[in-house]
VOSE-610180 format. One line per field, with one value per atom (N, C-alpha, C): residue number from 1; atom name; x, y, z negated. Coordinates in steps of 0.001 Angstrom, whole numbers, padded with zeros to 6 digits. Atoms other than C-alpha are relative to their C-alpha. Layout:
<recs>
pos [NUM_...]
site [CA_...]
xx [X_...]
yy [Y_...]
zz [Z_...]
</recs>
This chain:
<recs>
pos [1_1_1_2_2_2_3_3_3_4_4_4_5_5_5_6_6_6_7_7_7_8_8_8_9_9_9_10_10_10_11_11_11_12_12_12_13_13_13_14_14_14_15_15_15_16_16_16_17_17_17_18_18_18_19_19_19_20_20_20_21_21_21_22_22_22_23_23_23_24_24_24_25_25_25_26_26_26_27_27_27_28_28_28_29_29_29_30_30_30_31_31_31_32_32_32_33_33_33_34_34_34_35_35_35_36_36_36_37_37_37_38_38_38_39_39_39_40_40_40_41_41_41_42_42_42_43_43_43_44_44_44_45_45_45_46_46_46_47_47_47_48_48_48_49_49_49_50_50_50_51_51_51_52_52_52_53_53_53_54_54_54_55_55_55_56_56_56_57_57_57_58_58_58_59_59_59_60_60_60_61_61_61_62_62_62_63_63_63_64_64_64_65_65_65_66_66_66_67_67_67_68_68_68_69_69_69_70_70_70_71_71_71_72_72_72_73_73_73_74_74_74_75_75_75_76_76_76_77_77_77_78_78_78_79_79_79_80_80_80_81_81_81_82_82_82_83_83_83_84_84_84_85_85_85_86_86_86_87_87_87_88_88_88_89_89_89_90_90_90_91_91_91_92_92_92_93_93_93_94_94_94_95_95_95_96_96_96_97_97_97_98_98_98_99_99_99_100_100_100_101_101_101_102_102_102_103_103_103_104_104_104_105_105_105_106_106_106_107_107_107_108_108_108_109_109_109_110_110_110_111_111_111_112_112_112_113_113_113_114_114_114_115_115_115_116_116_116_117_117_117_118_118_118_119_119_119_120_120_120_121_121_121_122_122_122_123_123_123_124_124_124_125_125_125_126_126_126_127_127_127_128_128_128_129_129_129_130_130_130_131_131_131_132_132_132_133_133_133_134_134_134_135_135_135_136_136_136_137_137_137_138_138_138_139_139_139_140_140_140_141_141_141_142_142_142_143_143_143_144_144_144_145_145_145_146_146_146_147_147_147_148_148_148_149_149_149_150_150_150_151_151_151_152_152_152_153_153_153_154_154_154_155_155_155_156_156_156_157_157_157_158_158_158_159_159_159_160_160_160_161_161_161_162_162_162_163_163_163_164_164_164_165_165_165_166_166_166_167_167_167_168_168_168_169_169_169_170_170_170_171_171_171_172_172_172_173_173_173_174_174_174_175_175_175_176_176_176_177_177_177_178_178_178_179_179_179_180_180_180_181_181_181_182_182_182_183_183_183_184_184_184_185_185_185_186_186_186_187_187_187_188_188_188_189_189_189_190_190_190_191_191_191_192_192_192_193_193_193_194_194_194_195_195_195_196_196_196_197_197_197_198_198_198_199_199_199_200_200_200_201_201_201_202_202_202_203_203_203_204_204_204_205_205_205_206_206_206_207_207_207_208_208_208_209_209_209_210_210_210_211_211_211_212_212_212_213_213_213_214_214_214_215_215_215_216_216_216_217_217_217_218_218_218_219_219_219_220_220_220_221_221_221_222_222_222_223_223_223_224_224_224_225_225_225_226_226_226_227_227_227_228_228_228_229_229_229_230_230_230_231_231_231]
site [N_CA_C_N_CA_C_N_CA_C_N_CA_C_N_CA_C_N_CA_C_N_CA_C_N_CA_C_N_CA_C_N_CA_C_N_CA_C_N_CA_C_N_CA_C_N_CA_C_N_CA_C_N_CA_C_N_CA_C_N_CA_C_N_CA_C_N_CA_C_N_CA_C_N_CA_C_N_CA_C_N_CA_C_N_CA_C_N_CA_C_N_CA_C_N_CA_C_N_CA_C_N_CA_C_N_CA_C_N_CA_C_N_CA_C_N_CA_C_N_CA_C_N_CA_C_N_CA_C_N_CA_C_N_CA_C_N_CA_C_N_CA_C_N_CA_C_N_CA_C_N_CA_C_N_CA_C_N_CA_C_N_CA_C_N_CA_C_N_CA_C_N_CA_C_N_CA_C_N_CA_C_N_CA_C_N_CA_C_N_CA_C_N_CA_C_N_CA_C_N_CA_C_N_CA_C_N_CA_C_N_CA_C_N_CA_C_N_CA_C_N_CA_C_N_CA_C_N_CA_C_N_CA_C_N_CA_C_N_CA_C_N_CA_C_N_CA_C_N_CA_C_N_CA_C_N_CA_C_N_CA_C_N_CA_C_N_CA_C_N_CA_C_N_CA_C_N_CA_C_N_CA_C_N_CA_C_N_CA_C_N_CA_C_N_CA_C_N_CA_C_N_CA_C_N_CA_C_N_CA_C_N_CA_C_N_CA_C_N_CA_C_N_CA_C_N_CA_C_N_CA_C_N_CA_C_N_CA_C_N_CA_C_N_CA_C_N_CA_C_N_CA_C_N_CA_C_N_CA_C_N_CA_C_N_CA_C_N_CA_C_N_CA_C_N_CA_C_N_CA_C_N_CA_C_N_CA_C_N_CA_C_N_CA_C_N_CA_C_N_CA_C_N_CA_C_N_CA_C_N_CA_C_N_CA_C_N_CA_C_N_CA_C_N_CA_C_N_CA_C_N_CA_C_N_CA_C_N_CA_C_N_CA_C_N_CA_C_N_CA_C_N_CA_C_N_CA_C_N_CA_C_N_CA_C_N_CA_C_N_CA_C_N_CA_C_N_CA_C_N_CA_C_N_CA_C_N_CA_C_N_CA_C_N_CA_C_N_CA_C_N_CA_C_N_CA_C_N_CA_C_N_CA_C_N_CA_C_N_CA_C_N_CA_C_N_CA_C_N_CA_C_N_CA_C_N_CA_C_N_CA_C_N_CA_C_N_CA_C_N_CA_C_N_CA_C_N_CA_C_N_CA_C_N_CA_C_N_CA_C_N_CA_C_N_CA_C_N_CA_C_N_CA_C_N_CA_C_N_CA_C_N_CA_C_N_CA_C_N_CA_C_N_CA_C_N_CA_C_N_CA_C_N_CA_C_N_CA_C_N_CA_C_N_CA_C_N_CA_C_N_CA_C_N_CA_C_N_CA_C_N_CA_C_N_CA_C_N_CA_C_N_CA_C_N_CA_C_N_CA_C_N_CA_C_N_CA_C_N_CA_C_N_CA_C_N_CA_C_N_CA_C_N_CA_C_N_CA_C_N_CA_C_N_CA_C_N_CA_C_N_CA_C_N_CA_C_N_CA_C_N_CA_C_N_CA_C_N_CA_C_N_CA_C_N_CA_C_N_CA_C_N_CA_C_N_CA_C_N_CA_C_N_CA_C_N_CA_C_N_CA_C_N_CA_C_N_CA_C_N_CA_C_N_CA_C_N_CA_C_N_CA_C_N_CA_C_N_CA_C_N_CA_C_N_CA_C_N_CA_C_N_CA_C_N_CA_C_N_CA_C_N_CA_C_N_CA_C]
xx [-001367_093440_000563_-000909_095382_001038_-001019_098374_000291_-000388_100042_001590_-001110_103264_001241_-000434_105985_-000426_000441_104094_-000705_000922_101989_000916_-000293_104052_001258_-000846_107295_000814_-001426_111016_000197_000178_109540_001878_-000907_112907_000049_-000517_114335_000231_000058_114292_-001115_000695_111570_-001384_001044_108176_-000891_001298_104860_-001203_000799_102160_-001248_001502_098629_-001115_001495_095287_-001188_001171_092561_-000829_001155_089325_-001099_001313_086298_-000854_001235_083238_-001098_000537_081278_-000403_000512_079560_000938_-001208_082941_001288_-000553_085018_000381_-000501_085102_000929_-000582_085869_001334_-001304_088389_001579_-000942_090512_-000214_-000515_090055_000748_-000786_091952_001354_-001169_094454_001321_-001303_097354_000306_000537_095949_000182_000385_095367_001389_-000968_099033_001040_-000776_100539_-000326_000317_098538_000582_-000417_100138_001349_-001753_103951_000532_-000575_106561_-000100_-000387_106129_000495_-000866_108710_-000318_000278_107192_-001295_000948_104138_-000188_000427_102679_-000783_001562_099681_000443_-000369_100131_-000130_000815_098877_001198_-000848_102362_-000045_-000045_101863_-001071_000991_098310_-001091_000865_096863_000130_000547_095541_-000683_000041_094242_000906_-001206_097745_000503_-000334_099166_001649_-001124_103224_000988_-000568_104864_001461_-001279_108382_000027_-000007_108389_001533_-001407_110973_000631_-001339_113855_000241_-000460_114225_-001045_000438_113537_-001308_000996_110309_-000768_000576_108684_-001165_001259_104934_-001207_001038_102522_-001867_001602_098688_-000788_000767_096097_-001938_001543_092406_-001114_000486_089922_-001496_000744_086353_-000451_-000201_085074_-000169_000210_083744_001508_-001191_087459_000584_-001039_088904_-000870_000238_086898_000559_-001209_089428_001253_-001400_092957_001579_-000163_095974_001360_-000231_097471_-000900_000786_095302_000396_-001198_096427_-000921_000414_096448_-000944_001091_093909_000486_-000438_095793_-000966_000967_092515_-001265_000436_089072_-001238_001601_085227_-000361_001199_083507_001297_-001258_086687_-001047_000707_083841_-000246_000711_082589_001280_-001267_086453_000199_-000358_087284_-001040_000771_084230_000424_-000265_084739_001586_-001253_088455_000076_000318_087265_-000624_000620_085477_000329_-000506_087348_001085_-000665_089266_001402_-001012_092629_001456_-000756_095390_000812_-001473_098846_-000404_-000087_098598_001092_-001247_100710_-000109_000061_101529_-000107_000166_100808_000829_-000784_102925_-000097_000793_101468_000506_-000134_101989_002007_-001530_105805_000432_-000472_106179_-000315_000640_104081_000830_-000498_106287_001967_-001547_110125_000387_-000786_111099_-000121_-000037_110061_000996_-000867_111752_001657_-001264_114870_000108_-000292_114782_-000095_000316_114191_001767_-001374_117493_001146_-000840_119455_-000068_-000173_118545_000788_-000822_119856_001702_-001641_123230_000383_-000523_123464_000359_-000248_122876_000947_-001039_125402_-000398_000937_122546_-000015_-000025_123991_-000499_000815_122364_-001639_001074_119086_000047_-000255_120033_000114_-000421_121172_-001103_001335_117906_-001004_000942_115851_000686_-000519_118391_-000284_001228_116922_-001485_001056_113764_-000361_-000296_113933_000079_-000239_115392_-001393_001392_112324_-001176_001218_109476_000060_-000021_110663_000602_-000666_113367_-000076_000176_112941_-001544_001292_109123_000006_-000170_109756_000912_-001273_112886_-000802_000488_110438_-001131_000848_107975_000397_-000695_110541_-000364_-000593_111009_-001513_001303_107276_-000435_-000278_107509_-001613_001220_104365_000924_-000752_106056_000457_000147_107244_001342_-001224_109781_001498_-001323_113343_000705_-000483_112835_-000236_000048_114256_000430_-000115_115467_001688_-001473_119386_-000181_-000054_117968_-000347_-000080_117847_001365_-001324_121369_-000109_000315_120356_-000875_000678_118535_000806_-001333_121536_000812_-001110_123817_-000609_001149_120901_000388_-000336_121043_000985_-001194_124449_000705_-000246_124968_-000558_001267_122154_000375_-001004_124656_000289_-001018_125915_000995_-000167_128107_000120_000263_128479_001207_-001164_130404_-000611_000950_129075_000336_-000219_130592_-000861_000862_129135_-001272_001622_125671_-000277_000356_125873_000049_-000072_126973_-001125_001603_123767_-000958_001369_121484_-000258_-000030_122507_-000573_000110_122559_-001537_001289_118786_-000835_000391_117960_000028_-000298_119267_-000860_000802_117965_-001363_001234_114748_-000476_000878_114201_000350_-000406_115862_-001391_000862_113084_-001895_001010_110275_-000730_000174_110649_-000335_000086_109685_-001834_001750_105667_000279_-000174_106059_-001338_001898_102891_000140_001239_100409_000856_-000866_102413_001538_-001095_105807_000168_000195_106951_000456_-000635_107853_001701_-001641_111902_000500_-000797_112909_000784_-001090_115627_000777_-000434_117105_000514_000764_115629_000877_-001096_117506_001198_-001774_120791_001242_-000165_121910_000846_-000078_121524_000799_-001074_123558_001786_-001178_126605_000656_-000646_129099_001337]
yy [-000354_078655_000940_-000673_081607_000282_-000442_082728_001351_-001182_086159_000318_-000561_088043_-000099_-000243_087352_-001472_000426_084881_000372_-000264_086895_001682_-001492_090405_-000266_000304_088182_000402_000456_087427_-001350_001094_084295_-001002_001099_081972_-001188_001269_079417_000479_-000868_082340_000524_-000465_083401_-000484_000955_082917_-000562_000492_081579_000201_-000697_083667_-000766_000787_081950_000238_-000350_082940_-001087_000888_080532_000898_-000497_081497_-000782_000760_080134_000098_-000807_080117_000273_-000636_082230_-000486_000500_080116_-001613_001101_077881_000907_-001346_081038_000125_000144_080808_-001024_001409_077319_-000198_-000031_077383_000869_-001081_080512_-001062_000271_078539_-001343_001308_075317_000385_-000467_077331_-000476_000363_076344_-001770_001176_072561_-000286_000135_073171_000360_-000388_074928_-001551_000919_071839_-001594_001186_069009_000176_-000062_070512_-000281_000481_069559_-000305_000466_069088_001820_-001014_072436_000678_-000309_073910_000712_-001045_076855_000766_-000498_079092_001415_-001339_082874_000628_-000321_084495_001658_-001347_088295_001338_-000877_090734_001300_-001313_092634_000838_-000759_093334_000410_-000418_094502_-001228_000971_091139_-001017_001179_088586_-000870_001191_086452_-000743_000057_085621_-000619_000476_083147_-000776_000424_082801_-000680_001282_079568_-000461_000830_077480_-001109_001057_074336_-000602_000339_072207_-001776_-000412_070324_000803_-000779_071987_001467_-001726_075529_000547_-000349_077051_000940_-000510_079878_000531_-000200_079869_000925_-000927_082787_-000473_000376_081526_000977_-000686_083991_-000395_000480_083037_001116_-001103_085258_-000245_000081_085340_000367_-000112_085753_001702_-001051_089350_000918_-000380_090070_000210_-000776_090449_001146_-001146_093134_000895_-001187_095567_-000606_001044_093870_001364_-000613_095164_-000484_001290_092518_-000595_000693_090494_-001496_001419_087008_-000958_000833_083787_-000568_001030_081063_-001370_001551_077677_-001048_001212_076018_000285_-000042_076350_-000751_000995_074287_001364_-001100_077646_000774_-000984_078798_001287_-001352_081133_001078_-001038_082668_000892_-000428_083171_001131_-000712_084699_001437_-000341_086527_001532_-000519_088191_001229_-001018_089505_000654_-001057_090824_001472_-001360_093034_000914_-000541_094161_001141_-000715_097123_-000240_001043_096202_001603_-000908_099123_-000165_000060_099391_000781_-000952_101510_000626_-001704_104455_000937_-001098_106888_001628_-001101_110561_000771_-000734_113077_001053_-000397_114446_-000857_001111_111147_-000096_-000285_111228_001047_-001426_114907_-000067_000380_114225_-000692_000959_111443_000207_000448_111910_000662_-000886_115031_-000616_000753_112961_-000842_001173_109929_000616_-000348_111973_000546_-000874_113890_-000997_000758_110793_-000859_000255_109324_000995_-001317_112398_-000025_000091_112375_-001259_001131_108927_-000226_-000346_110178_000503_-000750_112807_-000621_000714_110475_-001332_001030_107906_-001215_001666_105189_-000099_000238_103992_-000933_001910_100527_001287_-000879_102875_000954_-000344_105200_-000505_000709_102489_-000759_000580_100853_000999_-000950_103951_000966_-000287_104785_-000949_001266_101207_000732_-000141_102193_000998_-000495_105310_-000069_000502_103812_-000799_000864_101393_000128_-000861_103442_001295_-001888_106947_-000570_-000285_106939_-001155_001408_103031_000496_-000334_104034_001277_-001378_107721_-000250_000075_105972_-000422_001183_103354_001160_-000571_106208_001222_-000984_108376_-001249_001025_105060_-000209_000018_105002_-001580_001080_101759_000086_-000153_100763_000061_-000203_101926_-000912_001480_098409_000017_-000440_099821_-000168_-000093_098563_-001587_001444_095005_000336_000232_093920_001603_-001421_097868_000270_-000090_096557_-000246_-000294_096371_001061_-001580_099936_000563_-000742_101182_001423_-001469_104867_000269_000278_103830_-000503_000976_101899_001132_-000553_104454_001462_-001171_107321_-000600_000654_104867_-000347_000134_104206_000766_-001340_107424_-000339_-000174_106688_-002042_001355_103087_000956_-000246_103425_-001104_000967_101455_000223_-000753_101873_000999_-001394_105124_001139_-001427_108371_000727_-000776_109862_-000129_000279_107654_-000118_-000291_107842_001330_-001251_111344_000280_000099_110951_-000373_000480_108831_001096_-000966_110974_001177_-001174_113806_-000234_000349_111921_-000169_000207_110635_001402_-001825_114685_000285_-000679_115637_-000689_000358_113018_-000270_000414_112764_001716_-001065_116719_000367_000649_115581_-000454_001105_112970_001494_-001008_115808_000835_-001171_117857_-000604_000759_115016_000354_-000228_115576_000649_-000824_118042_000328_-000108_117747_002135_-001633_120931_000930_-001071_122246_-000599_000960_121670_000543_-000508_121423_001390_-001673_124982_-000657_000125_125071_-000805_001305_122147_000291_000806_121004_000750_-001063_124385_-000536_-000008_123210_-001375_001579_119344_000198_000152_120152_000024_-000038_121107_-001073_001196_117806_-001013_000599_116401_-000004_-001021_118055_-000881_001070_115750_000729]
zz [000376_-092701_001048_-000924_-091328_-000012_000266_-091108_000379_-000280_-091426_-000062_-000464_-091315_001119_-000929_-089517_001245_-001220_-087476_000657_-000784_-086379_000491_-000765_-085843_000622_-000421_-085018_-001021_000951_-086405_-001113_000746_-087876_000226_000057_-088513_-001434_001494_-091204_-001538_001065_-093918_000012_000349_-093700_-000720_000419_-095598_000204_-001201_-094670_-001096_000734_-095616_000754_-000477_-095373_-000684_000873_-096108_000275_-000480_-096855_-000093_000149_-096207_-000645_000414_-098745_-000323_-000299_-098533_-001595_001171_-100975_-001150_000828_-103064_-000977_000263_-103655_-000697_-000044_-104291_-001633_001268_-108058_-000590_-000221_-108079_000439_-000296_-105911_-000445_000598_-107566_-001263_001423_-110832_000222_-000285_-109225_001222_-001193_-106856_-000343_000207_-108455_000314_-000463_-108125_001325_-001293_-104793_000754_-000337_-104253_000146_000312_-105845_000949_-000849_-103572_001239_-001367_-100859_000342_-000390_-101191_-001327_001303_-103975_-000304_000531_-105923_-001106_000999_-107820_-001223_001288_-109503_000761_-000358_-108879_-000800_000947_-109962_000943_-000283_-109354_000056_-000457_-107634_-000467_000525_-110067_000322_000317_-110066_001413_-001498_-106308_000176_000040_-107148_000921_-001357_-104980_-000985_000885_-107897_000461_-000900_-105318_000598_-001036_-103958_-001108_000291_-104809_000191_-000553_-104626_-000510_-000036_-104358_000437_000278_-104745_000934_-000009_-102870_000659_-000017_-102598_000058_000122_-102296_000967_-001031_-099164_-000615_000752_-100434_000999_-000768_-099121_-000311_000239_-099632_000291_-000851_-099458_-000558_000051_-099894_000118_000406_-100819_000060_000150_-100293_000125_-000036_-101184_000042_-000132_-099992_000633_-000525_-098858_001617_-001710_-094849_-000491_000167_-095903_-000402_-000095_-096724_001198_-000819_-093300_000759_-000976_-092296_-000263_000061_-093448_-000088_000485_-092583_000594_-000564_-091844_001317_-001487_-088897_000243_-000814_-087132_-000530_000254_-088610_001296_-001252_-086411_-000711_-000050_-086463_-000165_-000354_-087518_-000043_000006_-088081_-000856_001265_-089613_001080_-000278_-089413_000938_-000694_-087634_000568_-000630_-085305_000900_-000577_-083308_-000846_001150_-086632_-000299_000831_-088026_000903_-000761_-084609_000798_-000272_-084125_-001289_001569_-087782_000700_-000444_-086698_000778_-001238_-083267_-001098_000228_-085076_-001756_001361_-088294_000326_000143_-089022_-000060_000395_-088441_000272_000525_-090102_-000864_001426_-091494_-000670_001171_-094836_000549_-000003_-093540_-000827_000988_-096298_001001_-000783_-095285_-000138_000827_-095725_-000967_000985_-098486_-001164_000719_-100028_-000588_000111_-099668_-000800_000591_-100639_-001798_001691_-103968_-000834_000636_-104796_-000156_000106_-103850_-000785_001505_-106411_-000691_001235_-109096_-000109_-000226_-107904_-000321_-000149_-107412_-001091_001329_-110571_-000648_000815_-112347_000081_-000073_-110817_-000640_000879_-111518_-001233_001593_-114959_-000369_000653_-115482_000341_000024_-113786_-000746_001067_-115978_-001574_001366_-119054_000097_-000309_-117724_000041_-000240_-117098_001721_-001412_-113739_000526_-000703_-113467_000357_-000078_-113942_001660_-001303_-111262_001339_-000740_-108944_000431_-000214_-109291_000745_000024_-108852_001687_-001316_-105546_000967_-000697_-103981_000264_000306_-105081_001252_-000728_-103093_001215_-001636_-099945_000697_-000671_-099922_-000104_000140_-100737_000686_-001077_-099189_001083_-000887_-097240_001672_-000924_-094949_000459_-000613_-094339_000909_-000339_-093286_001310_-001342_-090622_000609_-000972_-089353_000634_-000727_-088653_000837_-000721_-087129_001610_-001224_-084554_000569_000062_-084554_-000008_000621_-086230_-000749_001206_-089095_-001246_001191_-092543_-000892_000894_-093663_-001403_000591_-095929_000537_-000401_-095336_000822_-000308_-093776_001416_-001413_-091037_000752_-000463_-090667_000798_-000826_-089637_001533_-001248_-086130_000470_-000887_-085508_-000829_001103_-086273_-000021_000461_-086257_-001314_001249_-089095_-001099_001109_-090790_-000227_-000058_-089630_-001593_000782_-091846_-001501_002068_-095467_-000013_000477_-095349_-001105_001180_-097590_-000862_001577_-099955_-000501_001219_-101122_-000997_001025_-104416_-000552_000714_-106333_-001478_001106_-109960_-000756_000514_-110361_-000333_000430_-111487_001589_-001067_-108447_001301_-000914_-106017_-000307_000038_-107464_000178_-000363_-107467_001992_-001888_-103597_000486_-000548_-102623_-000613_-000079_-104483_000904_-000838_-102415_000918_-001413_-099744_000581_-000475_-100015_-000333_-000243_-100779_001188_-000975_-097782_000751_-001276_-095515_-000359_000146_-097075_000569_-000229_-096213_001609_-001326_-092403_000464_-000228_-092460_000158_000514_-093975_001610_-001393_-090596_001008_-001529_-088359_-000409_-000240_-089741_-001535_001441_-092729_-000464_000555_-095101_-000128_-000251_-095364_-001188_001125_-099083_-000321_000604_-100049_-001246_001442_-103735_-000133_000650_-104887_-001035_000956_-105962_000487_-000964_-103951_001230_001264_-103672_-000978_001283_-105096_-001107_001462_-108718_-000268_000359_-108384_000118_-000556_-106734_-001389_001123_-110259_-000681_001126_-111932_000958_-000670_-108725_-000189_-000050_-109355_-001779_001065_-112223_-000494]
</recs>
C-alpha cells in the first residue's frame, strides 16, 4: 500500500483526500479489479463509489466514506506500473518493502508538463468557443468554459511562471501574484462581465505565452477573436 498526493508533496490537512495505491501482484490482478469495490467497501462504512474512466484512470477507484465524510482515492495497479510515475509515493506498508523500494529508486519519476506547443494548439479554440456562447447569450456555457480555461491554460502556465509542476489551479491562493493575474478572468453571469474575463484570459494568456513562446503561433491571433469579445 502506498500513498500519494498531498502526503507525499505536502498540504495534507482535514480536507483533504487520501490517495492510495495498492500494489498486486500479477497473477491476482484480474481478480482483484473484479472485487475492488468489495474490497473498497471492507474497508470502512462506504457511502458511494465510481470507477475513474472519466479521468482516463479505470483502475482508480473513487470513494465516499462516511459518517465522518472522507474522501478516499483507490488505485490498483501492478509492480511494473511504477516505473513511469509522476511523485514518488510513500511506503505505508507492503510483504517485499526492499522490492517496492527498490522498484521506485529506479523509476521514471515526471510531472506531465504541457509544452508550449500544447497550450498554443489549445487556447484559441477554447476561447473562441467561449466567445461564441457570449455572443449567443449561453452564459452558464461561457462561465463554464471561463473555469475551464483558468484550469487547463491559464493556472498551469502561472504555476510554471513560479516554476511550480503545472497542477492547474490547486492550492494556487498561495501565490498572490497569481490570484492577483485570475482575478480578471471571474465572471459572474452578465454578458458584460463574461465578455470582461474573456478578454481578460486573452490578454493574460498571451502575457503568460512570452514567458516560453512555442516554435509557431496561430496565424490571426488574437486580431481574428477580439471581435466576438466586443457586446
Amino acid at each position: 500500500m502506498l500513498a500519494g498526493g498531498s502526503m507525499v508533496h505536502g498540504g495534507l490537512d482535514e480536507h483533504s483526500d487520501i490517495d492510495l495505491v495498492l500494489v498486486v501482484r500479477d497473477e491476482l490482478y484480474a481478480q482483484v479489479m473484479a472485487e475492488r469495490r468489495d474490497i473498497a467497501g471492507s474497508l470502512g462504512d462506504l457511502l458511494a463509489a465510481f470507477t475513474g474512466e472519466h479521468v482516463g484512470e479505470p483502475r482508480l477507484i473513487i470513494c465516499l466514506y462516511g459518517p465522518q465524510l472522507l474522501h478516499v482515492d483507490l488505485k490498483f495497479v501492478v509492480l511494473s506500473s511504477l516505473e513511469k510515475l509522476v511523485e514518488r509515493p510513500r511506503i505505508l506498508w507492503a510483504r517485499d518493502e526492499d522490492k517496492i523500494s527498490m522498484t521506485l529508486d529506479a523509476a521514471t519519476i515526471a510531472w506531465p508538463d504541457c509544452s508550449p506547443e500544447w497550450f498554443e494548439e489549445r487556447a484559441w479554440v477554447w476561447l473562441h468557443y467561449g466567445a461564441t456562447k457570449l455572443q449567443r447569450g449561453e452564459l452558464f456555457e461561457a462561465l463554464g468554459m471561463i473555469a475551464f480555461f483558468r484550469e487547463n491554460i491559464l493556472g498551469p502556465m502561472l504555476n510554471r511562471r513560479a516554476g511550480r509542476p503545472q497542477r492547474g489551479v490547486r492550492r494556487i491562493e498561495q501565490d498572490g501574484a497569481a490570484v492577483s493575474s485570475l482575478l480578471p478572468v471571474v465572471a459572474v453571469h452578465d454578458r458584460q462581465s463574461v465578455a470582461n474575463a474573456l478578454t481578460s484570459a486573452l490578454r493574460l494568456y498571451v502575457e503568460l505565452r512570452d514567458d516560453q513562446p512555442p516554435k509557431v503561433l496561430t496565424a490571426g491571433m488574437p486580431g481574428l477573436l477580439l471581435p466576438f469579445l466586443t457586446i
